[in-house]
C-alpha positions in Angstrom: 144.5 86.2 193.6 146.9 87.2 196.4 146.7 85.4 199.6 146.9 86.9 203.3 150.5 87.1 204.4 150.9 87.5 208.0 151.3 91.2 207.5 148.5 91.7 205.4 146.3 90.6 208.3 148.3 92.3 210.9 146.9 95.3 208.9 143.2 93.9 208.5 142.9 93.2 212.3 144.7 96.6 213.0 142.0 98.5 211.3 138.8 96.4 212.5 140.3 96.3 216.0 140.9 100.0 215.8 139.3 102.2 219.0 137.3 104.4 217.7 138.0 106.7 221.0 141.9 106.7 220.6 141.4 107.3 216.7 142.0 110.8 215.1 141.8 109.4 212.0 140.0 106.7 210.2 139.2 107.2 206.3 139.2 105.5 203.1 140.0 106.3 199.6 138.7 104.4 196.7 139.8 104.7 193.8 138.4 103.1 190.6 140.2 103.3 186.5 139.5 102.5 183.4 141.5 102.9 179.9 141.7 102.1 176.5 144.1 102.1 173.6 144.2 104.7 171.3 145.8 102.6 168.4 146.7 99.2 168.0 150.3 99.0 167.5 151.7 96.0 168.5 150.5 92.0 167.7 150.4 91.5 171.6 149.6 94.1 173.1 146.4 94.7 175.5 143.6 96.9 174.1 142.4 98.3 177.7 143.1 97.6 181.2 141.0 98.7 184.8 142.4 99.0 188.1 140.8 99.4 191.0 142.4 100.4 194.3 141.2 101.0 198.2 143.6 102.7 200.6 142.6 102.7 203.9 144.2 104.8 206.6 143.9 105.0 210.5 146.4 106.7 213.0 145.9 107.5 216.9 147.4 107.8 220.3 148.3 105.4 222.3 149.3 108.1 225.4 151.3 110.8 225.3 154.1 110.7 223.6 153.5 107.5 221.5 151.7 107.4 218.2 150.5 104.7 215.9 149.8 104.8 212.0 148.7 101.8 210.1 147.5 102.3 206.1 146.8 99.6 203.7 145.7 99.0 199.7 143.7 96.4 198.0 144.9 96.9 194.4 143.5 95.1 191.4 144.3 95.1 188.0 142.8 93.8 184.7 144.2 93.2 181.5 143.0 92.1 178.5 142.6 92.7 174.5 138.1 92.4 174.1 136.9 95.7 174.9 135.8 96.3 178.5 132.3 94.9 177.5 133.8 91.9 175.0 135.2 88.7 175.5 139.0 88.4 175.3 142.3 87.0 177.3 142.1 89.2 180.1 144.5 89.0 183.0 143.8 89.4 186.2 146.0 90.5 189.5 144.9 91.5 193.0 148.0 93.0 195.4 147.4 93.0 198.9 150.4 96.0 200.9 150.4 97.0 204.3 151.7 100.6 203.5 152.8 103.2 206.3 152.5 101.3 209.8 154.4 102.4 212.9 154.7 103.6 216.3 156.5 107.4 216.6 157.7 108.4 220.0 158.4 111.9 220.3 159.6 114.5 223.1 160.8 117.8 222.6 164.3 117.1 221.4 164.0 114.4 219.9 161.4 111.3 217.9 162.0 107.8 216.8 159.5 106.1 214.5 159.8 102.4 214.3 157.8 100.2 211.4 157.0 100.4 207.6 157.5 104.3 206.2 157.8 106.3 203.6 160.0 109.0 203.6 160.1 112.1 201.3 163.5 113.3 200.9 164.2 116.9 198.0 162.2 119.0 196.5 161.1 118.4 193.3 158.2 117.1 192.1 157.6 114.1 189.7 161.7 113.8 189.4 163.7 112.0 191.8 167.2 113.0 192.3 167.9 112.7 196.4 164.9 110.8 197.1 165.9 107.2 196.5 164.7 105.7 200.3 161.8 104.3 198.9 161.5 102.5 196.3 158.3 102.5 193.9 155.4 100.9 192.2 156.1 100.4 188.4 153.2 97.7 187.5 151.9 101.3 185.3 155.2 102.9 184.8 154.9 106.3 185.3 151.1 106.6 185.2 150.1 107.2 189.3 151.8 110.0 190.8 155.2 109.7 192.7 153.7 109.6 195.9 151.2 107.3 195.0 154.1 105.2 193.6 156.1 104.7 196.4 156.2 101.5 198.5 156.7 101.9 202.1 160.2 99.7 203.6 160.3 99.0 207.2 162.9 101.1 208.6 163.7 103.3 211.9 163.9 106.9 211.6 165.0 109.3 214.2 165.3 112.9 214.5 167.2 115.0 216.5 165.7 119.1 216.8 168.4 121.9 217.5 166.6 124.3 216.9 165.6 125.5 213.7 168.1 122.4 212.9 167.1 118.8 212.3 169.2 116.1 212.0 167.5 112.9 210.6 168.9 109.1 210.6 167.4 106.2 208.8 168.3 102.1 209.3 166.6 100.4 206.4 167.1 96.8 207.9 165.7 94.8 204.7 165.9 97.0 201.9 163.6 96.5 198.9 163.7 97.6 195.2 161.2 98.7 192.6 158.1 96.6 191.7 158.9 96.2 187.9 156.7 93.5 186.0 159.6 92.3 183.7 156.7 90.5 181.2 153.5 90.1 179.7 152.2 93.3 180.1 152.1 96.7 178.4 154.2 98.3 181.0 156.7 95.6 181.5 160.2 96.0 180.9 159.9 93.4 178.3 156.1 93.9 177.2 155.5 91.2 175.2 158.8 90.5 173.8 158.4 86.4 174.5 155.3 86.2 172.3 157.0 88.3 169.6 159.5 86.9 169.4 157.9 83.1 169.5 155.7 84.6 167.0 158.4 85.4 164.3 160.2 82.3 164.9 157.2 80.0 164.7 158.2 77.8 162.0 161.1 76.3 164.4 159.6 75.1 167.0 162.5 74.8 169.2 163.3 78.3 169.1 159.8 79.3 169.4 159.9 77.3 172.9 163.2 79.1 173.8 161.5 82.8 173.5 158.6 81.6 175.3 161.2 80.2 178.3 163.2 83.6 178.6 163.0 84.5 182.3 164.9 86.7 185.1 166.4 85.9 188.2 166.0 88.2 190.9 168.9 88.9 193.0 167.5 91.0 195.1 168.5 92.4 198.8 167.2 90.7 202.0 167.3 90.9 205.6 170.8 91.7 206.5 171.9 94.3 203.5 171.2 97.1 205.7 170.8 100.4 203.9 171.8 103.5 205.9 171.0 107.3 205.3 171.4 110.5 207.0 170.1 113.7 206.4 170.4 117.4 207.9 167.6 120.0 207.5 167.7 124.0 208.4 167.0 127.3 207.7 168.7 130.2 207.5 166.3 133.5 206.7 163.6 132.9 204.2 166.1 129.7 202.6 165.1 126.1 203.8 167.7 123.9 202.7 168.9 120.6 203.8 172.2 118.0 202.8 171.6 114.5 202.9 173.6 111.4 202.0 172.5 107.2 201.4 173.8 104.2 200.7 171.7 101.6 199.6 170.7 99.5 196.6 170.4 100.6 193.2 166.6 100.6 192.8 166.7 99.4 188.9 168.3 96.5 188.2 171.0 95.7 185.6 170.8 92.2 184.0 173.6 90.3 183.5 173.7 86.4 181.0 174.6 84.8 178.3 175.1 87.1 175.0 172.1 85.7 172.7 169.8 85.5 175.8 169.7 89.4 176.4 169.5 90.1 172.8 166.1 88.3 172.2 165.2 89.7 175.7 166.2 93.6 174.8 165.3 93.6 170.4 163.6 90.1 169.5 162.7 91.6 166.5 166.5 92.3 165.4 167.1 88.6 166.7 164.4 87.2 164.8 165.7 88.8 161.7 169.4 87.6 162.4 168.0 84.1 162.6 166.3 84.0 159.2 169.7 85.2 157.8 171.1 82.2 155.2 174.5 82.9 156.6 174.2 83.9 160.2 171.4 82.5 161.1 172.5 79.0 161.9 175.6 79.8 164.6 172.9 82.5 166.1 170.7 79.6 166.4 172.8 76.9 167.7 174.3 79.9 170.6 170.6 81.2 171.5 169.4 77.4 172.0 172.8 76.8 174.1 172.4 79.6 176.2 170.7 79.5 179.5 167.4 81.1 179.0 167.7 83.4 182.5 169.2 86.5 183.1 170.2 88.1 186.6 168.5 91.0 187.6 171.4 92.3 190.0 170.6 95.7 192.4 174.3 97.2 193.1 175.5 99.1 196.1 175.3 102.9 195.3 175.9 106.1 197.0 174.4 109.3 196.9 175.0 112.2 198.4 173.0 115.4 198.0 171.2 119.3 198.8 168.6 121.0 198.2 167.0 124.6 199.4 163.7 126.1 198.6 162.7 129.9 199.0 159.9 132.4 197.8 160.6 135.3 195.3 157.2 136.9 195.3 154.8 135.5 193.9 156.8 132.5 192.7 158.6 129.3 195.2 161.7 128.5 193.8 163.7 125.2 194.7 167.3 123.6 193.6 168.3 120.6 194.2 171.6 118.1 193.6 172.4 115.2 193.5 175.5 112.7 192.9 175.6 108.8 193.0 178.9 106.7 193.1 179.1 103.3 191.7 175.5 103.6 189.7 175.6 100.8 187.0 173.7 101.1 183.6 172.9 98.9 181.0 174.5 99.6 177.9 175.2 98.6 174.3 179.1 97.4 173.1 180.7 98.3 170.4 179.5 95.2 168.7 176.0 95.2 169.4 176.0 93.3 172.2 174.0 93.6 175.7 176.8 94.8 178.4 176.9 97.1 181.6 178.6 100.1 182.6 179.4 101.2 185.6 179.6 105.3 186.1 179.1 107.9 188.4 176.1 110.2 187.7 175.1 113.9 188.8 171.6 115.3 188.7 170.8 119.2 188.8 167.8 120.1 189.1 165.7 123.4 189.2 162.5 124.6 189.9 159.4 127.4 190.1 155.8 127.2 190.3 153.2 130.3 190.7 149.5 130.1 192.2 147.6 133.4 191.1 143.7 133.4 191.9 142.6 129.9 190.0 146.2 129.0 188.1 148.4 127.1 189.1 152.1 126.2 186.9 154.7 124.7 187.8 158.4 124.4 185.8 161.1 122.1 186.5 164.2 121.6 184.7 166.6 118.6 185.6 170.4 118.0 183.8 171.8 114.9 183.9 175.0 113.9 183.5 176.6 110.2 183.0 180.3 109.8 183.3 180.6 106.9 180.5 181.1 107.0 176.9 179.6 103.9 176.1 176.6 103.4 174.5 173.6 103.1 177.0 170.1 102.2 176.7 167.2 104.0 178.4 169.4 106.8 179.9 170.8 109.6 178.2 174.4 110.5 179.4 173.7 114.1 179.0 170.3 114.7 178.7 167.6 117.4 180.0 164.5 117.0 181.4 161.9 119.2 181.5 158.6 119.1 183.6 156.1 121.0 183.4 152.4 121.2 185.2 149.4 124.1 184.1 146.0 123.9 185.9 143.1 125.9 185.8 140.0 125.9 188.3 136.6 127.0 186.6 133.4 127.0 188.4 134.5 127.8 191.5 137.2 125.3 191.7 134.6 122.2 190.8 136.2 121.8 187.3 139.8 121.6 186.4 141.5 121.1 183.1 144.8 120.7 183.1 148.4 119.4 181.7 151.5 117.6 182.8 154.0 116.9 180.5 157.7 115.7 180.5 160.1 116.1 177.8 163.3 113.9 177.7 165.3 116.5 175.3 168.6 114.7 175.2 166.4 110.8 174.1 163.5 113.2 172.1 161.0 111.5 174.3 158.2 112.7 175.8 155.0 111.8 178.7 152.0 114.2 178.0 148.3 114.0 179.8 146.2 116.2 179.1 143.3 115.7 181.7 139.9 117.5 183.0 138.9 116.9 186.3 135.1 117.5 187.4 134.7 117.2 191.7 131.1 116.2 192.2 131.2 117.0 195.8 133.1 116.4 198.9 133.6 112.6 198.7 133.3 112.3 194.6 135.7 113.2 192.2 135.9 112.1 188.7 138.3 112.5 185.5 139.1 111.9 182.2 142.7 112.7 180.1 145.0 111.0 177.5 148.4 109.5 178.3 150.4 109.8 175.4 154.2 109.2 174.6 157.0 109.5 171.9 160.5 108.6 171.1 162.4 105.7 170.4 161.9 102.3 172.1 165.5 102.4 173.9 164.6 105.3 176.1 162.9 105.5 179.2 159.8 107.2 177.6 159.6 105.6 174.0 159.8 102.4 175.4 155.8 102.7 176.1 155.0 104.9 172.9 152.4 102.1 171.6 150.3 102.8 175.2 148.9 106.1 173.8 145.4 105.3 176.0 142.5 107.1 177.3 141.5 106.7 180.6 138.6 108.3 182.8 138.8 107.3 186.6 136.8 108.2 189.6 138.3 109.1 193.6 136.0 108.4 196.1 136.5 109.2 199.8 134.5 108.0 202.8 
């Protein structure tokens, strides 16, 4: 159970202590999930999980020309592997944020906005090439939306208006990185790769502990590695387009330790089966058991600069965007086998169209990515496409929705599909039901989650 920090109950006394009369907004957004495994692939994995989730927003005036905002979420999440009626090990984890809260001053030329934000930078959807300020949410990979993903950093943002000009500055004072559960969990970065690999080496007890005491170290930014970011936003006829630049911390981290240590972390199969070789086995033994059982997760400097624009042709919006980061590092794979990093320079092109005729809606987005190493890297491809793509339907006047997201990875032949239906009850109720499935290999991005093929249905209601 998480406990009150002093932030969470700035934000609980915020929103009790509200005034009604300054208010222009006060709502809430609960949001309730439930899912279950489609197969059982794995020894340790869980066999269904629920999340539940309250967001709860107010914003007002405190005299022209100061605002506030203050939002906050209750999440919870259950794990376990007896049914959602049955009695298994079940997991439990309750995560207390103070979201978006801020005062924004703003005159005619200019607005400051002081306090935790999120800020949406580019114009894709789903794919993130220029929008790096915040990072996001991983505790379910890619399963909420982007925006739903994204944690708020405390930061000061001003804008400057010339115009049909903007010119934006941000000051990220403490930056902060993704929230990746690293194990014990379908979507970790390591699943379950302790137990498995205590599992296969149970007959030695010694390595059996070692698996079980593999850990990370977090070396992540504090107070003091300020991040910095600038961004300039126009139009020019029907054309809205915008250049932006940001140096900060890599959001992912690369881990860095001992040799044998990141092998059991990244295959514990392969390392199981290397230790019950005759001949091997022993000197993989003796280095694995003298090894320090931690890695360092470490969160780089990078750089990236960017553009995007975004028009209409007709019926159809169109948007491009670019992107290029300097000094991105990417764990990789040595020539002999071993765990390593590599540090290269990336670029990201990405384009995009959607249409909305009567009750469809589709949306297309391509993104090519290249990495300037030739090493061997693990979860990204050095040249590889995305593609993105997003077809809806409304029937009954717009009360029922099926539709389909899907993402193909086509340079790792990995893929994200859901399927979903989506039924709104009324104004406040909305329910839904869909399949996430994936496929590809377990060292990409995608195919790292292929045995969490689940079925979920989940309700959204607002009040």
């Amino acid at each position: 159970m998480a406990k009150l920090t002093p932030l969470s109950t700035a934000l609980l006394l915020a929103l009790v202590l509200a005034v009604p009369g300054h208010a222009t907004e006060l709502k809430s957004v609960l949001t309730l999930q439930g899912a279950s495994d489609l197969r059982h692939d794995e020894a340790f994995e869980d066999h269904w999980d629920a999340r539940s989730q309250l967001d709860v927003t107010a914003d007002g005036a405190l005299g022209d020309p100061w605002r506030w905002k203050v939002e906050g979420r209750i999440q919870g999440d259950s794990f376990g592997d007896g049914g959602f009626f049955g009695k298994g090990d079940t997991r439990n984890d309750v995560d207390i944020d103070l979201r978006e809260a801020y005062l924004r001053y703003e005159q005619e030329r200019f607005a400051v906005r002081v306090g935790n934000q999120i800020v949406k930078w580019g114009k894709m959807d789903e794919l993130v090439l220029t929008d790096n300020v915040n990072p996001q949410d991983m505790d379910q990979f890619i399963i909420p939306w982007l925006d739903d993903r994204k944690l708020a950093v405390p930061m000061v943002e001003a804008e400057a208006y010339f115009g049909d000009t903007t010119v934006e500055l941000l000051v990220l004072p403490r930056p902060f990185i993704h929230r990746i559960p690293f194990f014990d969990s379908d979507w970790a970065l390591f699943r379950h790769n302790r137990q498995a690999g205590a599992a296969a080496t149970a007959a030695d007890v010694d390595l059996a502990r070692r698996f079980n005491d593999l850990a990370v170290d977090v070396n992540a930014p504090g107070w003091g590695d300020t991040e910095v970011g600038a961004r300039l936003r126009s139009t020019i006829g029907d054309v809205d387009f915008a250049i932006d630049g940001l140096v900060y911390h890599q959001r992912f981290p690369v881990f860095r330790g001992d040799a044998p240590t990141l092998a059991a972390l990244f295959d514990p199969e392969a390392t199981a089966a290397t230790l019950a070789d005759p001949l091997a086995g022993p000197a993989v033994r003796a280095a694995l058991l003298a090894a320090d059982s931690a890695v360092a997760a470490d969160y780089p400097w990078v750089v990236t600069v960017g553009g995007e624009l975004e028009t209409t042709l007709g019926d159809y919006g169109v948007r491009a965007e670019v992107a290029r980061t300097l000094g991105a590092q990417y764990q990789g794979q040595a020539a002999d086998g071993s765990i390593t990093v590599y540090e290269a320079d990336q670029t990201l092109i990405g384009v995009g169209a959607d249409l909305t005729r009567d009750a469809f809606y589709g949306n297309l987005q391509v993104v090519q990515q290249w990495v300037e190493e030739s090493g061997s890297l693990l979860f990204v491809g050095k040249q590889a496409a995305t593609v993105v793509a997003t077809l809806q339907y409304d029937l009954l006047a717009g009360t029922l929705t099926p539709a389909f997201y899907a993402a193909w990875d086509l340079g790792d032949n990995a893929s994200y599909l859901r399927p979903r239906v989506e039924y709104k009850v009324n104004d406040h109720l909305t329910v839904e039901a869909g399949l996430e499935l994936f496929t590809g290999n377990k060292h990409t991005a995608l195919g790292a989650f292929t045995a969490n093929d689940q079925g979920y249905v989940m309700a959204t209601i607002g009040f």
